[in-house]
N, C-alpha and C positions, 0 to 999 in steps of 0.2 A: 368719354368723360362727360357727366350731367354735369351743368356750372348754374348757378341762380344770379341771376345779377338782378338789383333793386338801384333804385334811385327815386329818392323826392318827395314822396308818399308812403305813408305808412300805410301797407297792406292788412284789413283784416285775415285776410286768407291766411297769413303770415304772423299774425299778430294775437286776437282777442282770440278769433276763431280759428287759430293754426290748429291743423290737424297732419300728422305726419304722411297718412296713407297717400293724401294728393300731391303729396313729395316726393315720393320713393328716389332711392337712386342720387342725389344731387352729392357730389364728392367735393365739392368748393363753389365758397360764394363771396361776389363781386358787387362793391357798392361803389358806386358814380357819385358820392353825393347828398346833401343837404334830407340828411335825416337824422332824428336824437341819436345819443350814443347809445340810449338804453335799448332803441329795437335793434342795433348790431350785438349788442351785448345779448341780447335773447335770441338771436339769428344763429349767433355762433354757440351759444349753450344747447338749443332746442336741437342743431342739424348736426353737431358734434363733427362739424369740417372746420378747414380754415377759411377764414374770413378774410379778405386782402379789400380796403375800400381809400378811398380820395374822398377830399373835405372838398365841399361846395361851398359859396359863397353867401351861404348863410350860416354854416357851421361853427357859429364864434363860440358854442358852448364846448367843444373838442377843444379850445384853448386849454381850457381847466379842465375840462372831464374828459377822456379818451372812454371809449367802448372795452370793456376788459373780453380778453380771449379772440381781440382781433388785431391785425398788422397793418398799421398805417404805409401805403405804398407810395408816395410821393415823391417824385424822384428818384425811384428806387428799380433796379427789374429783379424780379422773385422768379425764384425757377421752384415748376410742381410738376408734378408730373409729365418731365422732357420739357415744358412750355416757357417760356420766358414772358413774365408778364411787368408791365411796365405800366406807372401810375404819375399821372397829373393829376393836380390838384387846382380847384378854383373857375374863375370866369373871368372875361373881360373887367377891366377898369372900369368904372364907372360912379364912383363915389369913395373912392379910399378905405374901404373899408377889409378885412382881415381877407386870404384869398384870395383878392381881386390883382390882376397881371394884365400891364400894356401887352402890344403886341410885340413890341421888340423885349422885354421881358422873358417871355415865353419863350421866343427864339433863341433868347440866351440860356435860356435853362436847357431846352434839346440841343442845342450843340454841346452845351458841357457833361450832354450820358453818349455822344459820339463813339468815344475811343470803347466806356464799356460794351456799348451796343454790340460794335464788331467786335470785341475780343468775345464774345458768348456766343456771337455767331446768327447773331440778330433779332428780333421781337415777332413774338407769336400774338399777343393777345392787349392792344390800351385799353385803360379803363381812365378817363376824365372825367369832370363836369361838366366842362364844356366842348359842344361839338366843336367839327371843323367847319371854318367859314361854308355858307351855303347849301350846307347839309344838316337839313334840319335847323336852322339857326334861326333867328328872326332879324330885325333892321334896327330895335332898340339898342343903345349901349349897354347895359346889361347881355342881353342877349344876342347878340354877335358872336358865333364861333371864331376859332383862330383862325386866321393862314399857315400860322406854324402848325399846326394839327395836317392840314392839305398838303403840306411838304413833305413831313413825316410820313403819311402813308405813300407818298410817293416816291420815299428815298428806301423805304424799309417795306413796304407790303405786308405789315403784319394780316394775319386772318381776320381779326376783329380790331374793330375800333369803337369801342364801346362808351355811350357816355348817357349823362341825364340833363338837367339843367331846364331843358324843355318841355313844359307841361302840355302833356297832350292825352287824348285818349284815341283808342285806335280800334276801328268796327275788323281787323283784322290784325293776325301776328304781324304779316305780312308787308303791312303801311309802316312799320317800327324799322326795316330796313331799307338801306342804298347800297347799292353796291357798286364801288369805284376800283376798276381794275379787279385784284385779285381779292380786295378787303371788302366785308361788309361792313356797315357802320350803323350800328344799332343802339336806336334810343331807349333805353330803360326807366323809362319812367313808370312807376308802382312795379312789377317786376316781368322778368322774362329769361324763362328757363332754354337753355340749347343745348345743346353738344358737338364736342369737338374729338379729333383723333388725338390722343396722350401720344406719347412718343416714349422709345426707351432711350433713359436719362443714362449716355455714357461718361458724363463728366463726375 
């Protein structure tokens, strides 16, 4: 399965100058984050997949306007194609504003999708805003990854730990990933297309 994930930056490639051919292939797409609702709204009309994205910590305009034809995942795990995908929402604390989550916060919001986690039988795919502390993060309060994120992939191993939040550019794909233990943890800032194994969904 092709997946698109974006975060942060509004891509021409994607946007003014989308052209489908340089897409082929992509069956679901993943947003991390702090982008209008109008380019998820054209993300998900232009590629005619489902859209599953997490509000970042500047998306106060998704209070009032949601992206039409896309599934806010926040708190939530979505199953697509066999995969279980699980969505945080937001960044560190750091001025009270819409989003923003201490770290004991956070803590309490993944222990309370615990019981679901195991009863589905556990998480293939995060998508957040914010990284996991030290991966990719930086030392500002704003930009501090969790710890709770760093426990997560170490209680659950999902495949990807996907997020945005961090503005960077990258002379390779390859600089956008870490890999801890069995998960990679890839930063999506303007976008990056992967693929992963679908599984057959027996539930």
């Amino acid at each position: 399965m092709k997946i698109l994930a974006v975060s942060d930056y509004v891509e021409p490639l994607l946007y003014q100058r989308f052209e489908p051919k340089h897409f082929k292939g992509v069956e679901l797409i993943l947003s991390c984050g702090d982008l209008p609702p109008e380019y998820l709204t054209f993300l998900a009309w232009a590629f005619k997949v489902p859209l599953y994205y997490v509000r970042g910590n500047h998306d106060i305009r998704f209070i009032s306007k949601s992206p039409e034809g896309c599934t806010a995942l926040d708190g939530r795990i979505s199953r697509f194609k066999g995969l279980n995908f699980l969505g945080l929402d937001g960044s560190r604390w750091y001025n009270g504003g819409p989003y923003q989550y201490s770290e004991a916060q956070m803590r309490r919001r993944i222990r309370g999708l615990r019981r679901k986690i195991r009863r589905l039988g556990g998480i293939d795919i995060v998508i957040s805003h914010a990284p996991p502390r030290h991966m990719h993060d930086a030392e500002d309060p704003c930009h501090k990854g969790f710890h709770s994120y760093n426990r997560l992939i170490d209680n659950y191993s999902p495949s990807y730990f996907i997020h945005g939040h961090i503005h960077s550019f990258f002379a390779d794909p390859s600089e956008r990933i870490m890999v801890v233990n069995k998960t990679k943890v890839i930063n999506t800032y303007g976008y990056y297309l992967f693929e992963t194994e679908e599984r057959q969904d027996d539930q």
